[in-house]
C-alpha positions, 0 to 999 in steps of 0.5 A: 500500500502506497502512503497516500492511499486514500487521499484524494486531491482535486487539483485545478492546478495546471502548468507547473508549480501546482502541478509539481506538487500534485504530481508528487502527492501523487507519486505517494499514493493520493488519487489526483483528480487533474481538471482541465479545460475541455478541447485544450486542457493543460496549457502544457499538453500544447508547450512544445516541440519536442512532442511524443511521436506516434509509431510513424515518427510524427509528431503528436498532441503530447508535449514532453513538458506536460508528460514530465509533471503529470504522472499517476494522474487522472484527467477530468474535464469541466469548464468551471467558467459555466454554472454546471461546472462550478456544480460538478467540482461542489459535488466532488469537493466532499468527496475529496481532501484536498483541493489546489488551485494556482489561479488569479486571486478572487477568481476562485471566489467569482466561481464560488470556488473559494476556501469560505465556499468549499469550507462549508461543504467540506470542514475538512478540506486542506485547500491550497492556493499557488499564486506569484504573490500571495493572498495579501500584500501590495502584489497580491493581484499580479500575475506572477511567473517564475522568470519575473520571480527570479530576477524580483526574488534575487535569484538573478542577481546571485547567478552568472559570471561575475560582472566584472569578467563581463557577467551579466543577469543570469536566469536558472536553467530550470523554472526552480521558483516554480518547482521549490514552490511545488514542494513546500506546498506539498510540505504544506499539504501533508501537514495541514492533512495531519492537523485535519487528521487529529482535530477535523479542521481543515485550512488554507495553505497560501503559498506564494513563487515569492515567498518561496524565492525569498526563503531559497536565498538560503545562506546568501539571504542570511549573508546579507541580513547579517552583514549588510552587505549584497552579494553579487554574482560569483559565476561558478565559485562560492560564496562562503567556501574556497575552493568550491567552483569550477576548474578548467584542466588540461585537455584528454590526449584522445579528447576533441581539443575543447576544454575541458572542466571539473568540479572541485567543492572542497568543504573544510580544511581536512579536504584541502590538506588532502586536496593540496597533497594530491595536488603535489602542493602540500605547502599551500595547506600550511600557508596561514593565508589559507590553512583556514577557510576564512582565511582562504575567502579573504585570500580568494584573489591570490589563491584561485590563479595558484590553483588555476595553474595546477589544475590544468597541469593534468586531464580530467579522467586523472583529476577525479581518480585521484581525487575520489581515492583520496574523499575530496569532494569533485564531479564531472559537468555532464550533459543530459545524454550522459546523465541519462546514461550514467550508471548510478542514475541508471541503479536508483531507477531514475527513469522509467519506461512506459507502454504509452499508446502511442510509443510502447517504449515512451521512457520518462524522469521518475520520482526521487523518492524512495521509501523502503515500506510504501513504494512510490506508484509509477503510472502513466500521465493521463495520455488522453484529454478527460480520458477519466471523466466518465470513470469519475463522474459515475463512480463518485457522483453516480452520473447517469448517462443522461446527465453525462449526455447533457453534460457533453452536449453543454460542452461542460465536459 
């Protein structure tokens, strides 16, 4: 038995952040109930290329960004913008545990889909709203995304090249503002489930792709708010820690003649007397101007192009068996091809492969979590628009076929 089971979640959420978190409770065993517009559902079904192919090797309906955050799903279609669609998710709302939503303040409340409304037909309910900035403060009515969030949360002004080697406002290569935020809803959800678990009392959890911004800042927000002072771009480096950035080395002698790169994250002084004694420097661990981490960030100017200048006297393949003999911190830089084929992601089974119906061999990202008695489910993402709507609405509001005929005649569905 998965840990969720019994757990149901009706999730108007769509595009990524709510339905990052939905996915996740899913993957712990809720039943999610995704509702999506009818004719064009999810605006991610349709954010592509790259698309599923079908058997012919044309291009689909099946956009990969929608497959990678609907898994262990269950679509249903309802316009909640007509009055029988707002009735529909009513009748459903008791039946449920939790309902997300990520749209625009007071829209819910015109649809008569707010927490007040749904409260009163299910006292129980934990109702989660994912917006940019929140229910309340002078922002509360934009439309906040996760590129604006970065740059206004920070983010943006902590990564990239320093800008004195010509760096510039730099972006994260994935939307992390939308994705963090989907996890600590997903903390949220399960806590405010424990809560309605021991009192009967559900509640509204509010989060926020600001809040959630402002709080990864983690040691650069704390950097500043204790010293006052804004830290800027580091390209690659660390702030707190030297050395812990990348290193270009010498090129491979059967190697392209690009250059090549390694990671070197050295997190104490033990590390770097070990990492100067591979380094055939042993004397630099004993300088006083950096035997000490303090004392290496201080003297971060001088040190780095000492080390430039010995990290690029071997190739990379030689760096990393040394270095990993001897339990200093280091890693390649790869490419998605060569995560996909790296054989530690390959033994923690972080990909899975789906008899699709339209590719048998549909291969997808699956969920990190691994728990050793109540095993994460691994269904399909629903491949087909309102492919569940008949299964939901007769097993758990007893739809008739005439009412489902009308529903589908009104286009409610």
């Amino acid at each position: 038995m998965t840990s969720l089971a019994g757990i149901r979640v009706l999730d108007l959420s769509r595009v990524l952040a709510g339905p990052w978190c939905t996915q996740t409770l899913a993957d712990l065993g809720a039943d999610v109930i995704k509702i999506e517009r009818p004719g064009s559902g999810d605006d991610t079904r349709s954010w592509g290329p790259p698309f599923l192919k079908d058997r012919d090797g044309h291009d689909t309906q099946e956009a990969a960004y929608y497959l990678g955050t609907n898994r262990n799903k269950r679509s249903v279609t309802c316009d909640i913008a007509q009055p029988a669609g707002q009735a529909l998710i009513r009748e459903l709302v008791p039946l449920c545990d939790v309902f997300v939503e990520n749209f625009k303040v007071g829209d819910m409340a015109r649809y008569g889909l707010d927490y007040e409304s749904l409260k009163a037909l299910n006292p129980r309910l934990v109702y989660c709203s994912v917006t940019g900035f929140g229910q309340t403060g002078p922002y509360a009515e934009r439309a906040g995304y996760d590129y604006a969030i970065q740059g206004m949360g920070g983010l943006m002004s902590v990564t990239g090249e320093r800008d004195d080697l010509g760096g510039g406002p730099q972006k994260v290569g994935v939307a992390v503002a939308d994705l963090f935020t989907g996890m600590y809803a997903t903390v949220a959800i399960l806590a405010a489930l424990r809560h309605a678990e021991r009192s009967g009392e559900g509640q509204r959890v509010d989060m926020a792709l600001l809040d959630t911004q402002v709080a990864m800042l983690a040691n650069l927000g704390a950097n500043y708010l204790v010293s006052g002072k804004a830290p800027g771009r580091a390209g690659n480096a660390h702030q707190n820690i030297v050395p812990y950035q990348v290193f270009e080395v010498a090129p491979a002698a059967d190697g392209d003649g690009n250059k090549d790169h390694l990671i070197l994250a050295v997190g104490n002084d033990g590390q770097f007397a070990k990492f100067c004694a591979v380094a055939g420097r042993p004397e630099l661990a004993a300088d006083a101007r950096f035997a000490q981490n303090k004392d290496r960030v201080a003297n971060r100017a001088v040190l780095v192009p000492l080390l430039e200048a010995v990290m690029l006297t071997r190739p990379k393949a030689q760096w990393l068996a040394a270095l990993e003999a001897a339990k200093v911190p280091c890693g390649a830089i790869n490419n998605l091809h060569e995560v996909f084929t790296d054989p530690q992601v390959h033994e923690r089974g972080m990909v899975t492969q789906w008899d699709h119906p339209v590719d048998p061999q549909l291969r997808l990202v699956s969920s990190p979590i691994k728990l050793s008695v109540t095993p994460v489910r691994t269904d399909l993402p629903p491949p087909m628009l309102g492919q569940h709507t008949d299964e939901v609405l007769r097993g758990l509001l007893d739809c008739t076929d005439d009412r489902l005929r009308a529903l589908q005649r009104d286009k409610v569905v």
